[in-house]
PDB file of N, CA, C and O in Angstrom:
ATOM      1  N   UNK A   1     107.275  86.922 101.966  1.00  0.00           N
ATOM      2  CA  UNK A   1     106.790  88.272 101.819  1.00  0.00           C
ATOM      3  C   UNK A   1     105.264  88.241 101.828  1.00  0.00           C
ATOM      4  O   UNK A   1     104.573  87.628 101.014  1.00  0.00           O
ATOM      5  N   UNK A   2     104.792  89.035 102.930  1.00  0.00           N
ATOM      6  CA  UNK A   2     103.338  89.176 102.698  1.00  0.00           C
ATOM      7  C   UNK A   2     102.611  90.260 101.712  1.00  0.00           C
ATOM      8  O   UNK A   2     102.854  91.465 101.641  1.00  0.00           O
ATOM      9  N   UNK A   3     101.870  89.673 101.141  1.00  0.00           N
ATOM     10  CA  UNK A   3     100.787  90.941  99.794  1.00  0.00           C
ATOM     11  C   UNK A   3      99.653  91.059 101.132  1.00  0.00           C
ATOM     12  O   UNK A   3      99.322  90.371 102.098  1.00  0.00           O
ATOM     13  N   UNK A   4      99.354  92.179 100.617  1.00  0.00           N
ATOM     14  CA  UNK A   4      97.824  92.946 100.903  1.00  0.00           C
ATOM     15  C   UNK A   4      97.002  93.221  99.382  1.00  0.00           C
ATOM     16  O   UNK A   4      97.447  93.787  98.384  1.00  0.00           O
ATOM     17  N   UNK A   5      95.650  92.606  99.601  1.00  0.00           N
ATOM     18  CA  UNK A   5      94.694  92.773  98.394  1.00  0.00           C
ATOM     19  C   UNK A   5      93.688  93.396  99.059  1.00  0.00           C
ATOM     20  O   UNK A   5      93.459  93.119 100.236  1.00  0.00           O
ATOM     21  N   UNK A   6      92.830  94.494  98.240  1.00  0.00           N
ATOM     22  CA  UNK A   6      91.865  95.293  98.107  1.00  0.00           C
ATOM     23  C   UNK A   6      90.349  95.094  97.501  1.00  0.00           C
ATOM     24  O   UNK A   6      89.947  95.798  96.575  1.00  0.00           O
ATOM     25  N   UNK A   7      89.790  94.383  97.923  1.00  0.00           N
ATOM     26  CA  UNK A   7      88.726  94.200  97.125  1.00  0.00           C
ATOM     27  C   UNK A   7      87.546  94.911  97.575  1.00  0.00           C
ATOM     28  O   UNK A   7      87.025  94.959  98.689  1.00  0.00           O
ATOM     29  N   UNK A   8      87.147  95.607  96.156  1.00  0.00           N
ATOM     30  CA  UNK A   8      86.059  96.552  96.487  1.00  0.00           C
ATOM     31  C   UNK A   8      84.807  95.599  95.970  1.00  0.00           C
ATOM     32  O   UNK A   8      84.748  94.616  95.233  1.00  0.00           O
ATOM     33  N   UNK A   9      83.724  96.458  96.801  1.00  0.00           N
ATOM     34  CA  UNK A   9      82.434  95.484  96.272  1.00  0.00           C
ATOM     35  C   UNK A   9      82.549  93.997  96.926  1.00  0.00           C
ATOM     36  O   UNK A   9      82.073  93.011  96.364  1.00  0.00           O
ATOM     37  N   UNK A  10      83.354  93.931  98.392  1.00  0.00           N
ATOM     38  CA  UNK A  10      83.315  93.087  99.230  1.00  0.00           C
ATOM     39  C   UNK A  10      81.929  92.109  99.540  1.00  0.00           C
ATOM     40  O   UNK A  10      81.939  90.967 100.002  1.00  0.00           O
ATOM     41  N   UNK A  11      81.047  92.719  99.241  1.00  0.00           N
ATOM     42  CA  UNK A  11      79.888  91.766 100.473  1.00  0.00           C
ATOM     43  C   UNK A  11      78.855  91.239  99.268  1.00  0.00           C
ATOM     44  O   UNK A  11      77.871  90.518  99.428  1.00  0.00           O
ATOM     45  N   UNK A  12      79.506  91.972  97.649  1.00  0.00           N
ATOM     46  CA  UNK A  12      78.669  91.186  96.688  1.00  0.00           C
ATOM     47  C   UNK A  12      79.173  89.885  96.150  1.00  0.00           C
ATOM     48  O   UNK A  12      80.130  89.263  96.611  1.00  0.00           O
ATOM     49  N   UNK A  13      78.329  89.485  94.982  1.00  0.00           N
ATOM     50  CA  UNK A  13      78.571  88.197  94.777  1.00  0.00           C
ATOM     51  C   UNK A  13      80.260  87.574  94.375  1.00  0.00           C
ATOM     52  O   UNK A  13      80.826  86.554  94.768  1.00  0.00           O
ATOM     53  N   UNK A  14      80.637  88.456  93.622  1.00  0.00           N
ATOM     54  CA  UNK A  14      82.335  88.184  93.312  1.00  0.00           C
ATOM     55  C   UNK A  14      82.954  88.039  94.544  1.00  0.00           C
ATOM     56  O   UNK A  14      83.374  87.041  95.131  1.00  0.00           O
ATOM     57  N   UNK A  15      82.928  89.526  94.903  1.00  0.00           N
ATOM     58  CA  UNK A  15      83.164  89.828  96.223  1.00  0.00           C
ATOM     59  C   UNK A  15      83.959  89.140  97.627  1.00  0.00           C
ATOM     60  O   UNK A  15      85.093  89.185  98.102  1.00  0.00           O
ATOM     61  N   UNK A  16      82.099  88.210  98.121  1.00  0.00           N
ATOM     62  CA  UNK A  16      82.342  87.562  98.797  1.00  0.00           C
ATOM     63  C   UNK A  16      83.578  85.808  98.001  1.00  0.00           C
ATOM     64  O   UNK A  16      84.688  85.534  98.457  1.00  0.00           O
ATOM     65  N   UNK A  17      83.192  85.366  97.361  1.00  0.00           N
ATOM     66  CA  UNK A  17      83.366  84.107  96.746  1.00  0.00           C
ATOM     67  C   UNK A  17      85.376  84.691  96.758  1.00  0.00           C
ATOM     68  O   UNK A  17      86.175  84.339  97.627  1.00  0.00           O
ATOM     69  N   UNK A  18      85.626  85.376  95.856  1.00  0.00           N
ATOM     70  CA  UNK A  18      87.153  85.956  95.969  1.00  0.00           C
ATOM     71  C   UNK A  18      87.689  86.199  97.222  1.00  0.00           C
ATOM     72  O   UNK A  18      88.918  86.169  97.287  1.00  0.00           O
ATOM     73  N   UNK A  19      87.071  86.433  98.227  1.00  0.00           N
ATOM     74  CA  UNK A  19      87.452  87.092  99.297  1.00  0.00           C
ATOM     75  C   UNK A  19      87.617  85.030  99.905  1.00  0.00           C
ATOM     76  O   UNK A  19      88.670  84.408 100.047  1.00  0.00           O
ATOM     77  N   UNK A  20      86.594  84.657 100.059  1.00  0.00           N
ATOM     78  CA  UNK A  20      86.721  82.839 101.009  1.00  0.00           C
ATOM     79  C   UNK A  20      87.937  82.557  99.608  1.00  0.00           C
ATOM     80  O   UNK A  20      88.371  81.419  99.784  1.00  0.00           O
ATOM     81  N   UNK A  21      88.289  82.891  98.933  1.00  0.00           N
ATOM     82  CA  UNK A  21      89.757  82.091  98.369  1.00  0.00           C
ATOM     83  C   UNK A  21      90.386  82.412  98.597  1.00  0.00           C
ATOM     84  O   UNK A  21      91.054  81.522  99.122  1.00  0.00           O
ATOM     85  N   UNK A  22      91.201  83.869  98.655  1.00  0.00           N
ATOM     86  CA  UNK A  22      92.034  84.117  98.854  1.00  0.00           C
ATOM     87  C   UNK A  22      92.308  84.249 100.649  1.00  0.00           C
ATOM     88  O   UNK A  22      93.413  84.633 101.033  1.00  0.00           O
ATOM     89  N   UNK A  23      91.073  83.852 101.794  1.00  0.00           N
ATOM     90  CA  UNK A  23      91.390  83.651 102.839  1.00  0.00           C
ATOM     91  C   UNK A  23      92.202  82.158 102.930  1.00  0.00           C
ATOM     92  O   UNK A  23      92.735  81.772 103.970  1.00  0.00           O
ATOM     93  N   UNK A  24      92.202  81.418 101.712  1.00  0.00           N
ATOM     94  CA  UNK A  24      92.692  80.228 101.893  1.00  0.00           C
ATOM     95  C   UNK A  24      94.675  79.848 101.873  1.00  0.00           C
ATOM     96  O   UNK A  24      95.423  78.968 102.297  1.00  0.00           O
ATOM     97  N   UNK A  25      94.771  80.974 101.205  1.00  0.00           N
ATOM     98  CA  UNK A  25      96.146  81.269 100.975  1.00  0.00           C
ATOM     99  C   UNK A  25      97.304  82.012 101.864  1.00  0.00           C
ATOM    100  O   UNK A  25      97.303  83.226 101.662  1.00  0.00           O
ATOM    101  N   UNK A  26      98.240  81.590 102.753  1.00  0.00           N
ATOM    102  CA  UNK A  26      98.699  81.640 103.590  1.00  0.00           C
ATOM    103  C   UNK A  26      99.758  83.429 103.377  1.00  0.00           C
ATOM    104  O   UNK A  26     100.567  83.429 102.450  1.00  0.00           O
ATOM    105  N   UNK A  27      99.701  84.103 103.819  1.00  0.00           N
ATOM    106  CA  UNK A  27     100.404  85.716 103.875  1.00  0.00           C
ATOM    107  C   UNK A  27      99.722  86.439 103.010  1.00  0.00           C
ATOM    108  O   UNK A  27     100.364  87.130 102.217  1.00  0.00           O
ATOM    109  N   UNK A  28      98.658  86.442 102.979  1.00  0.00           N
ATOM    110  CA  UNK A  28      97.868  87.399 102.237  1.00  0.00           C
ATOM    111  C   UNK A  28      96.916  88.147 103.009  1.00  0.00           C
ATOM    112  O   UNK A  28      95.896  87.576 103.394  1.00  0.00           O
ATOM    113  N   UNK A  29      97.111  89.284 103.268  1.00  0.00           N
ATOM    114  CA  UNK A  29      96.135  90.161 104.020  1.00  0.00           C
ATOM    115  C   UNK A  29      95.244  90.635 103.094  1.00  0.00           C
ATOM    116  O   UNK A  29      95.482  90.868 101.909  1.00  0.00           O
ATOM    117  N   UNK A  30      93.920  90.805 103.843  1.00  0.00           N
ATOM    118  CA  UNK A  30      92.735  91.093 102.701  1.00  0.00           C
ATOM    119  C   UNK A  30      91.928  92.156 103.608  1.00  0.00           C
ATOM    120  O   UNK A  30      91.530  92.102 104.771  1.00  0.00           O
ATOM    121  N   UNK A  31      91.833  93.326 102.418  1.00  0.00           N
ATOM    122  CA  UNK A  31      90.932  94.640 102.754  1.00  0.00           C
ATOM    123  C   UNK A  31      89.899  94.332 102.391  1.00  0.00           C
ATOM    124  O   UNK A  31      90.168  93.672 101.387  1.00  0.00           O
ATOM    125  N   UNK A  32      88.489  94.338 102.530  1.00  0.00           N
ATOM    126  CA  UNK A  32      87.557  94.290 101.962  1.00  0.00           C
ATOM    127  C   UNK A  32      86.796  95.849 101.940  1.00  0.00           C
ATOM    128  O   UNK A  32      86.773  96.240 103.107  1.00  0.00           O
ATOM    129  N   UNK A  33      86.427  96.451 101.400  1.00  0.00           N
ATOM    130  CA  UNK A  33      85.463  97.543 100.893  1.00  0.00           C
ATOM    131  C   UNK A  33      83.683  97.572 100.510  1.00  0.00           C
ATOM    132  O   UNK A  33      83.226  97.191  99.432  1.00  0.00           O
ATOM    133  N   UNK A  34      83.217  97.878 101.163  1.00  0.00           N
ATOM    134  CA  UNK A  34      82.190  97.894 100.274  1.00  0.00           C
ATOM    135  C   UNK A  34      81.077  99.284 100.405  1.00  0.00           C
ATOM    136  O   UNK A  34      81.438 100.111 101.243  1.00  0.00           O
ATOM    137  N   UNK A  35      80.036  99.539  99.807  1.00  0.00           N
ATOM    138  CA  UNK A  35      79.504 100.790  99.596  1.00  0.00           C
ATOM    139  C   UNK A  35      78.472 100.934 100.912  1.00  0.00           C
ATOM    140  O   UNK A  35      78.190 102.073 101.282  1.00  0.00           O
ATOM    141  N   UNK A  36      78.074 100.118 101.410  1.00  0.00           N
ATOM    142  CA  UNK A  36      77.470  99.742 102.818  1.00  0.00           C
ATOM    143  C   UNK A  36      78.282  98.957 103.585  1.00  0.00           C
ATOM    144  O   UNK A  36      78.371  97.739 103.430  1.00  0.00           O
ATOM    145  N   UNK A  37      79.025  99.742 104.603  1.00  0.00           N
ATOM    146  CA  UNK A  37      79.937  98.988 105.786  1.00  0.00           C
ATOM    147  C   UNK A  37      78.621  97.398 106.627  1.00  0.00           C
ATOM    148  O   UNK A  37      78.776  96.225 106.966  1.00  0.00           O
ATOM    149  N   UNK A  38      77.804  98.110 106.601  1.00  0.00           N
ATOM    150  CA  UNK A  38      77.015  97.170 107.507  1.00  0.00           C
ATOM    151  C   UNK A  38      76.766  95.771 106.552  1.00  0.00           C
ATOM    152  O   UNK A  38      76.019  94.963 107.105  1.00  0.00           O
ATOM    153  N   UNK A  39      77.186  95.428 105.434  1.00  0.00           N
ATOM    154  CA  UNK A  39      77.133  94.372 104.505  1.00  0.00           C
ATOM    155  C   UNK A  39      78.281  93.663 104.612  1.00  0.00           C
ATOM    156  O   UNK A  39      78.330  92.609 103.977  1.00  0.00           O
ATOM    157  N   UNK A  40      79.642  94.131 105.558  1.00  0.00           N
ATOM    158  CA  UNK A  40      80.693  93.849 105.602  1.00  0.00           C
ATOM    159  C   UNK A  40      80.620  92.774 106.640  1.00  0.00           C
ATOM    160  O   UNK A  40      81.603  92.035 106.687  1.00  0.00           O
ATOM    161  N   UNK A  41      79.753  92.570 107.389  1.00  0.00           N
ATOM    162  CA  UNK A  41      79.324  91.789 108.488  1.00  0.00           C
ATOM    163  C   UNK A  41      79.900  90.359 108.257  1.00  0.00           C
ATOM    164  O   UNK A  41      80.647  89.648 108.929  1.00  0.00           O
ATOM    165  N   UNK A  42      79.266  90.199 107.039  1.00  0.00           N
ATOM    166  CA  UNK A  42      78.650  88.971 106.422  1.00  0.00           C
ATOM    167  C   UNK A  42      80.439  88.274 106.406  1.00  0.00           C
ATOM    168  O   UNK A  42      80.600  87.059 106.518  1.00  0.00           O
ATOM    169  N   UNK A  43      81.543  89.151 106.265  1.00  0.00           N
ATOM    170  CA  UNK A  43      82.568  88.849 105.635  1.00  0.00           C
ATOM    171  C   UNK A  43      83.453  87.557 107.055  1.00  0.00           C
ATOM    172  O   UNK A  43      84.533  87.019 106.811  1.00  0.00           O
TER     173      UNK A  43
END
């Protein structure tokens, strides 16, 4: 079964760091959010 996670405040410091772990984990789709799309780059 695949999860989808939401993380807001994507391109800051939690953010990013939560986001490279949980890309490590196999059926997990990841939303990222953040308050400036153009910071989303980085992701």
């Amino acid at each position: 079964m695949s999860q989808k996670i939401v993380v807001t405040g994507a391109a800051g410091l939690v953010g990013q760091n939560l986001i490279a772990r949980l890309k490590l984990k196999p059926g997990i789709g990841i939303v990222g959010i953040d308050k400036h799309p153009a910071n989303t780059a980085l992701l």
